[in-house]
N, C-alpha and C positions, 0 to 999 in steps of 0.2 A: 422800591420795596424796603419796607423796616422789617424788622425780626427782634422781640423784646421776648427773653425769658429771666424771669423775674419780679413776682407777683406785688411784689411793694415797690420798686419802679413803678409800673403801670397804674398802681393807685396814684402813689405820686403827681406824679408825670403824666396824667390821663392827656393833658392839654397838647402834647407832641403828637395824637393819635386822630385831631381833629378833622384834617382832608381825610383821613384811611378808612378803609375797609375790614375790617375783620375775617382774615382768612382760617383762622383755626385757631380756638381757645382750650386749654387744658388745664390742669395745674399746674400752677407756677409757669407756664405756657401762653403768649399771646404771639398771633403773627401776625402782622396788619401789612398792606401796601397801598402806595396810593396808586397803582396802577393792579386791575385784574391779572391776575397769571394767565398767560398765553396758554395754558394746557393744566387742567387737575386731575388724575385718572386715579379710581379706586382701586390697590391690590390687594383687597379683601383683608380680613382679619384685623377689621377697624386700621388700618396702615393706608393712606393715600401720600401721591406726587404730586406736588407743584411745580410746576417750571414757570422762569420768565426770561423771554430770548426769543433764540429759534434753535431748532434742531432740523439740521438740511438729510442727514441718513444716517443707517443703521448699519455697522460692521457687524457679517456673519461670522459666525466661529469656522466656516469654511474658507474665508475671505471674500466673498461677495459682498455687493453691497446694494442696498435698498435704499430709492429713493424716498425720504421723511414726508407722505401727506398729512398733515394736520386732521382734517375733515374725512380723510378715507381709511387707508394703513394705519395710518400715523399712532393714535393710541395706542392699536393693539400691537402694533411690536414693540412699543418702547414696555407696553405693561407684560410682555412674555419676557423680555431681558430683564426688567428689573426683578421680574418671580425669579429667574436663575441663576443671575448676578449677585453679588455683594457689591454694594456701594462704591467698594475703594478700586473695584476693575472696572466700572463703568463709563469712566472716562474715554478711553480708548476702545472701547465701543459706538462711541456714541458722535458722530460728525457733529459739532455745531457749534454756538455760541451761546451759552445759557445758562441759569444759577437754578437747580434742583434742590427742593426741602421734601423728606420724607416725615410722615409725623405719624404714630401713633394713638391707641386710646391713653396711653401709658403715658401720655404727655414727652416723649422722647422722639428727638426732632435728628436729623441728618441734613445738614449742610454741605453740599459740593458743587464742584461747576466741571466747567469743560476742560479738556486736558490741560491745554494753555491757560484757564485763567483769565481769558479775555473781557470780564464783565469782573469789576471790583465790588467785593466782598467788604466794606470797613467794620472794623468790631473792637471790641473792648468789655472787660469782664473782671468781673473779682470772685469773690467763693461764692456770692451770693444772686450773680446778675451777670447775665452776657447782652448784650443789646451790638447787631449787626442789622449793616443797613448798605445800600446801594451808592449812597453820600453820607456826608460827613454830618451833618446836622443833629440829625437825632442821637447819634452816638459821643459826640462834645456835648449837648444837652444833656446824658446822662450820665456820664461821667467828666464835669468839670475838672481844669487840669490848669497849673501852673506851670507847668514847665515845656521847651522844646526840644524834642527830638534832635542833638547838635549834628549828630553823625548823618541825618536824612537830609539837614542843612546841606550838609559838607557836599554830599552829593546832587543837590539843585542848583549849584555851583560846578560840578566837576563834570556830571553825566551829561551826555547830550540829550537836549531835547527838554531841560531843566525840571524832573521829577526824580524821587528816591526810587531805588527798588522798589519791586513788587509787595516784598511784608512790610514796608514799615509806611509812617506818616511823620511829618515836620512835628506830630504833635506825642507827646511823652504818655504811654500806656496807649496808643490808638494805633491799632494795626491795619492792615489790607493781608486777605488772604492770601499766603503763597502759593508757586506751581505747584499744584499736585496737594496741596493741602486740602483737607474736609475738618468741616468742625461736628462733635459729636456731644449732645446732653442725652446723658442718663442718671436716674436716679440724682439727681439734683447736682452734676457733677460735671462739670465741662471740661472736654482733651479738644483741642488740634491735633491731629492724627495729621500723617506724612505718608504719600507712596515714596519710595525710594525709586531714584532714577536707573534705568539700565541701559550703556548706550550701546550703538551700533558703531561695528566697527567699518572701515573703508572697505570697500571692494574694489576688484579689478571690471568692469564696466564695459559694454561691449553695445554694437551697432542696435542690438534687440533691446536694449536698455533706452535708447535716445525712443526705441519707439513705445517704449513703455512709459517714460517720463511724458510724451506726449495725449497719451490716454489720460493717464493722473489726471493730468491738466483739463480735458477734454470735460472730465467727469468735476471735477472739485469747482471747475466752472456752472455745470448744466445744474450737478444741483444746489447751486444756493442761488438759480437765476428764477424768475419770474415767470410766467404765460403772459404775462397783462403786458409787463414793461420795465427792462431793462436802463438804469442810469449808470453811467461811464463816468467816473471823476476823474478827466483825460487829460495828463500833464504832456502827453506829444510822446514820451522816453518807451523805451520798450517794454517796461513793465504794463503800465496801463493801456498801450494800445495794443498789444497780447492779448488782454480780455477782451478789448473793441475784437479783434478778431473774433476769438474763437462766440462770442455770444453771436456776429453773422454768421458762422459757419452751424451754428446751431438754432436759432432763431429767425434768422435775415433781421434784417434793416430797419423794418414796421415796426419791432419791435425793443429797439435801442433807443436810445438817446444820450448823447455826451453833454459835457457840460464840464467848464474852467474858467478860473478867476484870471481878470487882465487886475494887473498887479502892480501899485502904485503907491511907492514909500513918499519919495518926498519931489515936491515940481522942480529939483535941480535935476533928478536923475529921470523923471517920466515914470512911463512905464516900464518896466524890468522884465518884460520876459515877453516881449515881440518873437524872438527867436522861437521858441513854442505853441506860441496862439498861431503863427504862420504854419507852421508843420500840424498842427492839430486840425487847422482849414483841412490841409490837404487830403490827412489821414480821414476827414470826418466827409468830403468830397468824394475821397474813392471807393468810401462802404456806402454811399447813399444815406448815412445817418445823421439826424438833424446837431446841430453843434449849439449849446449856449453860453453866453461868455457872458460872466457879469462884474461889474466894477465892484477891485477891491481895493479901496483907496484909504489909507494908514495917517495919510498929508492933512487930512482934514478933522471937520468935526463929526463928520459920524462915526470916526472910530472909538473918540473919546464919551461921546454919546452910549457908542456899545458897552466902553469899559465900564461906565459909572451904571449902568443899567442893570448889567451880567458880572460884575464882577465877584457877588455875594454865587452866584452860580457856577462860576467859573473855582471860586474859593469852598466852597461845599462838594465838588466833585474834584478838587486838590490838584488843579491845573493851573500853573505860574504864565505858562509861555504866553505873550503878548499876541503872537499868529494867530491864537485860538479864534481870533476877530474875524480869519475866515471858514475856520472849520463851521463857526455857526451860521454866516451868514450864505456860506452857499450851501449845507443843510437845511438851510429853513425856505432859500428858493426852493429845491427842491422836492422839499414838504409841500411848498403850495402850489406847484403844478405838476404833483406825482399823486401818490398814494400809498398808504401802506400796504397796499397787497404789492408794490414794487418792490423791486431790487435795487439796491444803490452798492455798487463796485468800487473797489478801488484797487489799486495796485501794491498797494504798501506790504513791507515786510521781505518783498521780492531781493531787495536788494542785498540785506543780510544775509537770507536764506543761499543763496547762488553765488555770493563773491566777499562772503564776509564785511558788508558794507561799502568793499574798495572797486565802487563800481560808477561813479560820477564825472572821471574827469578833473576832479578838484583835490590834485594829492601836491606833493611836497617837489614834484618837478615838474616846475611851470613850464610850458614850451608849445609855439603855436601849432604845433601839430600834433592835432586828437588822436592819431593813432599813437603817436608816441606814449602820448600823456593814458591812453588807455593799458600799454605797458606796463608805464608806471604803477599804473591800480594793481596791473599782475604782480609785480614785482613786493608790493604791498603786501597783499595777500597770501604770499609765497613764504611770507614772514610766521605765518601763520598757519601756516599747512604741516600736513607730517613732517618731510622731510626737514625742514629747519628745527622744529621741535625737536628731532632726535637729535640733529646736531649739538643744541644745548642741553642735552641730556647726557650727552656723548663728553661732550666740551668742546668740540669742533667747529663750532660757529664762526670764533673768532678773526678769520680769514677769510670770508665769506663776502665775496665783493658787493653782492646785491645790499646784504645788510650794515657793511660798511659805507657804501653811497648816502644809503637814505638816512643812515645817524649822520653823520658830517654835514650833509644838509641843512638836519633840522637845529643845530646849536644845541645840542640839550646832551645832559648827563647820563651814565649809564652803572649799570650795576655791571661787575665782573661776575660771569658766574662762574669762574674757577674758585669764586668766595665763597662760595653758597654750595649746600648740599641740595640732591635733589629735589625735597619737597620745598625747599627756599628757589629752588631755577623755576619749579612749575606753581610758584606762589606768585613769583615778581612776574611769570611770563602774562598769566592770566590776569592779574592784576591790569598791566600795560593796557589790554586790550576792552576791560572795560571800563576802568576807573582813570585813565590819561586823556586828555582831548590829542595828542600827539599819539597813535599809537602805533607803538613802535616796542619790539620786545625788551624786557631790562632795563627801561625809560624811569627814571629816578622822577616819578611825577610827585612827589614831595618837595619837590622844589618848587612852589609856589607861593604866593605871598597870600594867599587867603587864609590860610593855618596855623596857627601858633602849632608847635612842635608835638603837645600834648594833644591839640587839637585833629592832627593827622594820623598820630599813633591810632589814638580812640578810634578815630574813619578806616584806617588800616585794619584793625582786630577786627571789628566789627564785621565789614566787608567781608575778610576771610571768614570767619566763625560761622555769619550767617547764610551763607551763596560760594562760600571757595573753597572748603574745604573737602567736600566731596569728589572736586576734582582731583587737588591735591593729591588725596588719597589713595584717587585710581586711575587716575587719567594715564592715556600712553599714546604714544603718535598713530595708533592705529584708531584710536577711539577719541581724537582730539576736534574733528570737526563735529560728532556727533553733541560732544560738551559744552563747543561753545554755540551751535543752535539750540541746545536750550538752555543756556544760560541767557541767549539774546529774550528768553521769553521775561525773563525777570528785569531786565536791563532795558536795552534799548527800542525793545517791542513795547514797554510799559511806556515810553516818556510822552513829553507834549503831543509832538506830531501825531503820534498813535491814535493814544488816547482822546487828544483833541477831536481829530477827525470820526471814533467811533461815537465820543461821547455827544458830538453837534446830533448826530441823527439818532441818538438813542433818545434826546430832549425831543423829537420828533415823530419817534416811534416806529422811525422808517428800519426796517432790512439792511444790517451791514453788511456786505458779503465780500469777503476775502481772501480770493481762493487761496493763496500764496503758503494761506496759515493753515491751509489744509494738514493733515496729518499723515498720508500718503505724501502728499510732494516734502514734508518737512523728514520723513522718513529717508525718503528717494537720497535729498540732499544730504543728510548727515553721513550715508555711507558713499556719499561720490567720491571718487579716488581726483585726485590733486593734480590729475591732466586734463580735467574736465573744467576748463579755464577757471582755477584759483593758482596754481604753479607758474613755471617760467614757461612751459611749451606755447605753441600759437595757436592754441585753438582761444576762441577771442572769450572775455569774461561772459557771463551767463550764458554759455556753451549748449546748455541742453534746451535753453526755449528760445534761442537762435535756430539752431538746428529747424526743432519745431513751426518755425516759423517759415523758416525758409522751404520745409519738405513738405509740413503739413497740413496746411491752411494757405488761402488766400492771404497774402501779405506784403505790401508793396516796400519790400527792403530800400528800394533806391531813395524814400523818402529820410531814412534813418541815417543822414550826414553830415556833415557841421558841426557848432557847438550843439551844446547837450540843452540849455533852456534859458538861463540867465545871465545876466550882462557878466559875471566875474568869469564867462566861457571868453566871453571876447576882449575883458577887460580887469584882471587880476586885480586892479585898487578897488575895484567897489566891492562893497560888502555891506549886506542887509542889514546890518545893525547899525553899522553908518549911516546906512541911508533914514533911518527909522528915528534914531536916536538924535542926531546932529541935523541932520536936515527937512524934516517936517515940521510942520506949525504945532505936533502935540509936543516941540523940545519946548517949553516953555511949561507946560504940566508935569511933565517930566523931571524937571526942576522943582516945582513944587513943592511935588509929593515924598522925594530924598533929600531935601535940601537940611531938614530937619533930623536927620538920622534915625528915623522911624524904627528902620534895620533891629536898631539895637535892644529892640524888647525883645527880639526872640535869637539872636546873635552871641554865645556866650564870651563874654571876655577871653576867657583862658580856652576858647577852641577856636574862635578867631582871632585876626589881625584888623582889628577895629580900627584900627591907626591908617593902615591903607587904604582901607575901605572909605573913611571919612577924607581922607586925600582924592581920590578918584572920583569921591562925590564932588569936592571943594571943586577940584580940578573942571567937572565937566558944565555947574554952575557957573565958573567964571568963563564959559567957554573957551577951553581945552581940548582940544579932540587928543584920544589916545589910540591907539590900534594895538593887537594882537591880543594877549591874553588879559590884561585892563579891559579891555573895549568889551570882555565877554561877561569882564568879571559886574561890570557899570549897567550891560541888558539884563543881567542877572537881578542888580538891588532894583532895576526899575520894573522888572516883572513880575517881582514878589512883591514890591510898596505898591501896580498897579491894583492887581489885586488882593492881596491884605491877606491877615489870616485873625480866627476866633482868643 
């Protein structure tokens, strides 16, 4: 979808519009896509909606909820809400995943999406021209730019999953819409308008609760699923065989299909994740559901194949991470032996939402036994919950055996926060948690060598100013888990993994459905109270869809034992970047394309550490293997020189 307002662009510029469609011209007004909008509905007084996406249901102002038909309901209650709605309450209305233009005779346009944001918005404007589009292309085509974005850098480096935040782009004046953001032209005049966030605070939680959280689910599932035909993207873990459940208990068996990538970096290591393709047989055995497993192989030349192919695509939809090789390629099988009236599931987001991320297995106390090490996650987690936050709000941390363990562990620095005033304790804490690959509260993540010192200030203000200060402001341990599920919306819900995986099937035009990101279950979670396994008690991490599982559905818990999926469950030296980087036949392309320090055209001097950078390159050219934060820092320049930027 493109969106051009700005009547001398368009002249210009007619040659960008060339696949498109003309969806509404006005003054100073054009809107073109190269795809039809999934829904147009007129609400009279020359004012129609576009939508493109999907919309799964409708929130009553009673709280009910109605499931979203296209072809039946469907128009007319989205066009009763929007008669008695305002734009900027709509979101939270409205279940789904979808980008909404309202336009006038008046030539004045309303830009919004779904609560979360889940479909990118990119734009860029000056007094006289805003041009937003779904990729980056038409919007670098019309406002050519020299400079880069240093601070969105800092962070395709720091954040996991190698993307900036939600507003910005690598590219200087080119934005992506934030949460909650809508853009607004009137009268020749363009605002970004902002809802303000309001969080929930914790509550105390009771046995009728576990079976309400179970509904949620029940429902967040049925409606974004199919009649025709259900796809399962089945990693084996609890999250995604959840959905394999509940779409039998709703559907049966006829009606499923799974499907998972056998995973294959480089032929010294094999394949990497036996341990899951076995429990996935079994899982995919006990519901009667057909299983497909296709080679994803990284060691060879079809990856490098894909890169040089998709890289301009993968670069126009502003995704670095080198994995994206399988978001697309097992989206496009599934393109061609599904259909767009299907469902394609996935489990993602679960993990955030229910254990703050610290829910793998794969934390800072290595030890061969999983129940131990799923402690640890708690233990993690518990860093992060009410209770410890008060403590540093308090001052009383500093004794605190859990959080003294897991710092002494990790080697790293720490801020006092008997130094710091409160909005400095709840600036560094927040900080920790999404700007440190260590996180850990008070964690001096400034200490890295990718920054020059000015370089990290600038990535610090910024950070705060744009996404942290709101917390700051008002955040307090009764209202802190609700903060940071939605801050996870701008952060790590936005990165490769995510993004990848929506964006292979939106090139597809398949149905992403993910109930996790539901807004009912995202609600449920922000007010879970802190025994509902994120604390030290023993109820086990994702507490309430265990439960569920175990009371509510067919589910065959006894298959959910061992390690978690990949060899570092069995085997703490390997590690996918290693495998990827150092031992595949593409490490010789890989050299290539950094050998030359490409980096440094969009890299500034005085916001990085160019110096190290070009060591680490030298270094892995002469073959060097490095490990720990090098080795992330080395998949980093080769995911961004893989695929390039404008």
């Amino acid at each position: 979808m493109k969106i051009y307002i700005g009547k001398s662009y368009i002249k210009n510029s007619i040659q960008v519009l060339d696949k498109s469609t003309v969806i509404y011209e006005g003054e100073s007004v054009l809107i073109s896509s190269d795809r039809p909008p999934w829904m147009n509905i007129s609400l009279g007084e020359s004012r129609t909606l576009f939508v493109w996406g999907h919309i799964y249901a409708i929130h009553s102002e009673d709280g009910s909820l109605t499931k979203f038909e296209p072809i039946n309901n469907g128009p007319t209650l989205l066009r009763k809400l929007m008669l008695k709605n305002n734009v900027s309450t709509l979101a939270a209305r409205i279940e789904g995943r979808y980008i909404g233009i309202v336009t006038n005779s008046k030539s004045e346009i309303t830009i919004f999406t779904d609560l979360y944001n889940e479909k990118d918005v990119f734009f860029a404007h000056n007094d006289n021209c805003l041009v937003a589009a779904t990729n980056l292309e038409p919007v670098i085509n019309a406002f050519p730019h020299t400079q880069y974005n240093q601070t969105a850098l800092a962070s395709v480096f720091n954040i996991y999953g190698m993307s900036p935040p939600k507003k910005q782009t690598i590219y200087e004046g080119v934005h992506r819409l934030g949460v909650g953001e809508r853009i607004e032209y009137r009268n020749g005049r363009i605002k970004i308008l902002s809802e303000p966030f309001t969080p929930r605070q914790t509550e105390e939680y009771n046995e009728s609760d576990l079976c309400k959280y179970s509904d949620i689910f029940e429902s967040a599932v049925e409606i974004r699923s199919s009649k025709e035909c259900n796809w399962v993207y089945l990693s084996s873990g609890w999250d995604s065989s959840s959905i394999l459940a509940m779409l039998v208990k709703i559907h049966g068996p006829s009606k499923i299909r799974a499907i998972m990538g056998r995973f294959k970096y480089s032929n010294k290591s094999g394949i990497t994740n036996n341990i899951e393709i076995t429990r996935a047989k079994k899982l995919a055995e006990y519901y009667s559901v057909p299983l497909e497993i296709i080679e994803i192989d990284y060691s060879g030349n079809d990856f490098l194949n894909y890169m040089s192919n998709m890289k301009h695509e993968l670069r126009d939809n502003h995704l670095f991470l080198p994995f994206n090789y399988f978001y697309m390629k097992i989206a496009k099988h599934t393109a061609k032996h599904g259909s767009q009236s299907h469902a394609v599931f996935n489990g993602e987001i679960s993990d955030g939402a229910h254990n703050l991320g610290f829910s793998q297995f794969a934390t800072i106390l290595e030890h061969p036994d999983l129940g131990f090490r799923e402690y640890s996650d708690k233990m993690a987690s518990y860093l992060y919950g009410p209770s410890f936050f008060k403590s540093i709000l308090d001052g009383n941390y500093i004794n605190d055996f859990v959080y003294n363990v897991l710092c002494t562990r990790s080697g790293a620095s720490f801020y006092n926060a008997h130094n710091l005033n409160n909005n400095d304790k709840k600036a560094k804490y927040i900080e920790s948690f999404f700007l440190s690959p260590q996180r850990l509260p008070l964690i001096k993540f400034s200490e890295n060598n990718i920054l020059t010192d000015k370089g990290f200030s600038e990535y610090e203000s910024t950070m705060y100013e744009t996404y942290f200060k709101p917390f700051v402001d008002s955040a307090t341990p009764e209202t802190l888990y609700s903060w940071i599920l939605h801050l996870y919306n701008s952060f790590h819900w936005q990165c490769g993994t995510v993004k990848g995986l929506m964006h292979g099937l939106d090139c597809h035009n398949m149905q992403v459905s993910m109930p996790f990101w539901d807004t009912r279950i995202q609600s449920f979670l922000s007010a879970m109270p802190e025994s509902w396994g994120r604390g030290l008690e023993l109820n086990p991490t994702k507490y309430p869809l265990k439960w569920m599982l175990q009371n509510k559905v067919d589910y065959p818990s006894h298959l959910q034992v061992g390690p978690h999926s990949y060899l570092y469950d069995v085997n703490p030296n390997w590690h996918v970047f290693s495998d990827l980087i150092y031992g595949s036949d593409a490490k010789s392309y890989f050299k290539d394309i950094i050998h030359d320090y490409k980096y440094e055209n969009i890299l500034s001097e005085s916001n990085f550490n160019l110096s190290y950078l070009k060591k680490i390159t030298d270094d892995y050219c002469n073959d060097v293997e490095v490990t720990g934060q090098q080795r992330c820092d080395l998949f980093t320049l080769i995911g961004l020189s893989l695929v390039g930027w404008y």
